[in-house]
N, C-alpha and C positions, 0 to 999 in steps of 0.2 A: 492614561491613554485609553479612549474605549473604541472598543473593537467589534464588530456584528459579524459570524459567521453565518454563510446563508449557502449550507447544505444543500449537494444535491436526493440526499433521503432526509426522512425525520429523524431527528440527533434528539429530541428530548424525552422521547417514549423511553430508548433506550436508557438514560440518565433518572430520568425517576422511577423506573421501574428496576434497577439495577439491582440485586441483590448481593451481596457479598459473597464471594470466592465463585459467583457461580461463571464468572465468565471475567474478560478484562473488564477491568471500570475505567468509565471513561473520565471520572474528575477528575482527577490526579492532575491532568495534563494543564486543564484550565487552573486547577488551585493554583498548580506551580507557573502559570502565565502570571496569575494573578502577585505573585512573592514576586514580578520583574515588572508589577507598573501595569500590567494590560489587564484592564478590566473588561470582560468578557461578554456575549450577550449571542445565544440563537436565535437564529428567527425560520423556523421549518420551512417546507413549503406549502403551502395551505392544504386541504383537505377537497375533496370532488364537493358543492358544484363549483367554487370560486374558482379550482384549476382543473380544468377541466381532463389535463394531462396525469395526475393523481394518480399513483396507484399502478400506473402503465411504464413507460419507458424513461429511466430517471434521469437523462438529458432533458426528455421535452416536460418532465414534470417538474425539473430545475428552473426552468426560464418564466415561470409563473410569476405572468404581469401584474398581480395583485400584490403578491409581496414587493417587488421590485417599488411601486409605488408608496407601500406603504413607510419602508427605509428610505423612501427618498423626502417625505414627508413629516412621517411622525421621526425618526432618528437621525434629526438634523444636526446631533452633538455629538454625533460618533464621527474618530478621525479617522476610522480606518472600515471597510467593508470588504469581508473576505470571501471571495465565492471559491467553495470546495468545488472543483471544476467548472467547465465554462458555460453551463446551463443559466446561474445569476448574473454571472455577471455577464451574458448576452446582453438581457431584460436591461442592466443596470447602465449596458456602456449604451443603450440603445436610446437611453432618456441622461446622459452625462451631465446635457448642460441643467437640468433641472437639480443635479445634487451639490450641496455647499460646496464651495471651491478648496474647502479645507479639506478636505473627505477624500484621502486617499482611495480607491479603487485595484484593491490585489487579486489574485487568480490563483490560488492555491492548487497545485498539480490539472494536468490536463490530459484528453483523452485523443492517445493518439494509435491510431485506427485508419482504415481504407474505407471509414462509413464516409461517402458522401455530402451527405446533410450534418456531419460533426464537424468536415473539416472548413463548408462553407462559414459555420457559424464560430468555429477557432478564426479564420479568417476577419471576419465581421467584427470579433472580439477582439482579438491582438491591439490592436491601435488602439482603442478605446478604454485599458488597463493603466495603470502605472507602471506593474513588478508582476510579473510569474516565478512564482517559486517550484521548482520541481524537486525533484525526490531522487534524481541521479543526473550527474553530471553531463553525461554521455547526451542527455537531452539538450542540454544548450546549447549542440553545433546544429542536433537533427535539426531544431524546428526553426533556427535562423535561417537553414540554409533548405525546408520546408513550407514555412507559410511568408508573407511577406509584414511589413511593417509592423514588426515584433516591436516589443519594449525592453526593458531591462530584464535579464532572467537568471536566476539565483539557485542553485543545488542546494537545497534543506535537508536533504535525509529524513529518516524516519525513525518510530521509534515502536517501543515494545511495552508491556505491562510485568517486569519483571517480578510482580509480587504474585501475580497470577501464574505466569509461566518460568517458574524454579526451575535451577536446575536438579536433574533426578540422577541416582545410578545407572549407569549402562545396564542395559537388556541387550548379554551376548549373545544369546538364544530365541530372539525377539527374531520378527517378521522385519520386512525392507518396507518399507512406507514412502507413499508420494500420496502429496494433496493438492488441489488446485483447483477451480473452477473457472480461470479466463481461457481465454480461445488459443493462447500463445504456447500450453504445456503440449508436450511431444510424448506422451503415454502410448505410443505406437511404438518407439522405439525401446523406448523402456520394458514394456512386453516382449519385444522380442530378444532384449538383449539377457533377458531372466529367461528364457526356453530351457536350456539348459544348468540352471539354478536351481536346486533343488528345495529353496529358504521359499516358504511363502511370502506373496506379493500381497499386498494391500493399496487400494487407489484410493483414493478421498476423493471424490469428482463426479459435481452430479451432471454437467451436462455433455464433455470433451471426451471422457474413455471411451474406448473403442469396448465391444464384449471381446470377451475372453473366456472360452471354453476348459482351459486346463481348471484340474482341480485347487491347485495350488497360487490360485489367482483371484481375490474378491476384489468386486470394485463398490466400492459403498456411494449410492445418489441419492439417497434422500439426506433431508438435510438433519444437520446431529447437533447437538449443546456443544456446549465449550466445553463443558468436562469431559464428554466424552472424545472431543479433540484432543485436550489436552494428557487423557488415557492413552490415547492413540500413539501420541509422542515418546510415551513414558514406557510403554509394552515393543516398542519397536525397535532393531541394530543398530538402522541407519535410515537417514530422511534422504533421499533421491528429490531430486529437481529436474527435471529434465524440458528443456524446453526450447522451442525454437527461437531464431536472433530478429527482437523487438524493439521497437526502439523506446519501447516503455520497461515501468522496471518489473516484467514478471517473472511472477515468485515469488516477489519481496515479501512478503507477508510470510509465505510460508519459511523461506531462509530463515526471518528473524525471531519466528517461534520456535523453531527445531536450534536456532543457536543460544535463545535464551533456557532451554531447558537441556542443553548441551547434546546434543544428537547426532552422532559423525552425518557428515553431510557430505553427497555428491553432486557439483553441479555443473548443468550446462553453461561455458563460457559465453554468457550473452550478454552484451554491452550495457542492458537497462541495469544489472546488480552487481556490478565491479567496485562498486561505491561500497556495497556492502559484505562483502566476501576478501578472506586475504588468503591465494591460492596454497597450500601446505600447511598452512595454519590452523583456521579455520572449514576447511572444505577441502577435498579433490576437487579441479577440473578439469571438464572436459570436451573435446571438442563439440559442436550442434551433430545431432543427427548422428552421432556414429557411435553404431549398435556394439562393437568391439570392444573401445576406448570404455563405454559404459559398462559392459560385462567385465572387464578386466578389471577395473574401482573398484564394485562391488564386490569380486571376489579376494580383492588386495585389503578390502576391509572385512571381511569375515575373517581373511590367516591371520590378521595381523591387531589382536587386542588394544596393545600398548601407541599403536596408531590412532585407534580408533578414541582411545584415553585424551589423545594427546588433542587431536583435535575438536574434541567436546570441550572440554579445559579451555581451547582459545579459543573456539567460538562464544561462550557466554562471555569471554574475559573481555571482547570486542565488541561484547554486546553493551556488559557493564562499563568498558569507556566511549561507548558511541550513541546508544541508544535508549536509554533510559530514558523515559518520561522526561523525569529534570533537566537531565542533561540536554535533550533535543526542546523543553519549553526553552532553556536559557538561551538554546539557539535560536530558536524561532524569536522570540521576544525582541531578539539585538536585532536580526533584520528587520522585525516589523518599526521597531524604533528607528532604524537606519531611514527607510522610508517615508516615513511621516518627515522627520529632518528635511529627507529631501524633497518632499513635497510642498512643504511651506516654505521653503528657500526658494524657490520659482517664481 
């Protein structure tokens, strides 16, 4: 089976230029597509002057009518076309009847937001897909009962670089860590529910932190390597999530790195990452927004070590049966096989 991903940024810079250990690598995911039958192929988005959107806002540099033309011309023996959110496959469902009738048309996760101009173009797009596959369950009432003449839509989950992000020894004496950069983190609350916490704070987040005056407070916004991410993770108590209720999955990124390198974890109960969190196990939860429920975690996690043990332990253990690379290709693979089946059966 061959498959064209068509990125809302450029995916191949990152892949050849990769260096080892310095950051996740991104092959692993396609080798192992490749061990389940799918043969793989990027196709970026072009470069400024052909898209003229390049470089600027990666929705409208997604929908770049050059590419879209050129998969529906030169890659007329691919069964499947995958747009990493709905930028391609706008372009793609906009010229449908121009692509092979075998050519499945999938929508790999979607951006769901109060932008205006995102949701007419999820709109525009919906019908004219096969299959969306989202990344948390919770998504498949929102957007049926959100956009209209939706298609089929499927929870994939997600997954991790666990060769990259080990798990490390507890750092009891470490700083409370939170990282994030989407609009949806609640780093206001989290500020104020450390007032009286005497443990340094650290934010990862270059554009959502509010300032913070106490001395006991950095918020880091320029942007950092992976290593020093991954430093980040490894020198710190416990990874805080805090965030308000989205009906995307945020945090997930952050979650599944602080659980692959085992990091007690507190998070906010928001509907996007129930999929990936098991509450006691894995992580505290706690309710959105309440600056108490959060002060009180954190300091349940400083008395308490052998907590803190515990639930480091079963977050990588959840990570290693849910989220590996292999594990999330083998799953992605069977749905994308599932689809094509049902594509040619029509």
């Amino acid at each position: 089976m061959k498959v064209l991903f068509a990125p809302s940024i450029p995916w191949l810079i990152s892949q050849n230029e990769h260096i080892p250990d310095s950051g996740p690598d991104p092959m692993p995911f396609f080798n192992a597509l490749k061990k389940h039958g799918v043969e793989c192929k990027i196709i970026d988005p072009y470069k400024r002057p052909w898209n003229p959107f390049a470089g600027k806002d990666t929705l409208l540099q997604s929908i770049d009518l050059l590419r879209a033309l050129r998969i529906i011309f030169k890659e007329r023996d691919a069964d499947m076309v995958i747009s990493v959110f709905e930028g391609a496959a706008c372009s793609l469902g906009a010229l449908r009847w121009l692509l092979p009738s075998h050519t499945a048309l999938v929508l790999w996760e979607i951006g769901l937001t109060d932008w205006k101009l995102r949701n007419e173009i999820i709109n525009f797009t919906l019908p004219k897909i096969d299959e969306l596959l989202v990344l948390g369950s919770n998504q498949i009432d929102y957007i049926n009962n959100n956009h209209k003449k939706c298609p089929n839509i499927s929870a994939i989950g997600h997954y991790i670089d666990t060769n990259f992000y080990k798990q490390v020894p507890l750092c009891p004496n470490g700083f409370i860590l939170s990282v994030g950069d989407d609009v949806g983190r609640d780093f206001q609350t989290l500020i104020s529910a450390t007032a009286d916490i005497e443990r340094n704070l650290v934010i990862k987040a270059s554009r959502h932190a509010p300032a913070c005056s106490r001395p006991n407070v950095r918020v880091i916004r320029e942007r950092i390597r992976h290593l020093a991410l991954r430093d980040l993770y490894a020198n710190c108590a416990m990874v805080v999530v805090p965030t308000n209720v989205t009906p995307n999955a945020c945090g997930v990124s952050t979650i599944l790195e602080a659980s692959a390198t085992g990091r007690p974890l507190i998070v906010t109960d928001n509907p996007g990452i129930r999929d990936f969190v098991i509450p006691g196990e894995t992580c505290l939860l706690i309710p959105p927004n309440d600056k108490k429920a959060l002060s009180d975690a954190i300091n349940f996690l400083l008395d308490d070590p052998t907590l803190c043990q515990n639930l480091a332990n079963g977050a990588r253990l959840f990570i290693d049966k849910n989220c590996t690379c292999e594990i999330f290709a083998e799953r992605f693979a069977h749905a994308l096989q599932r689809i094509v089946v049902s594509k040619n059966q029509k």
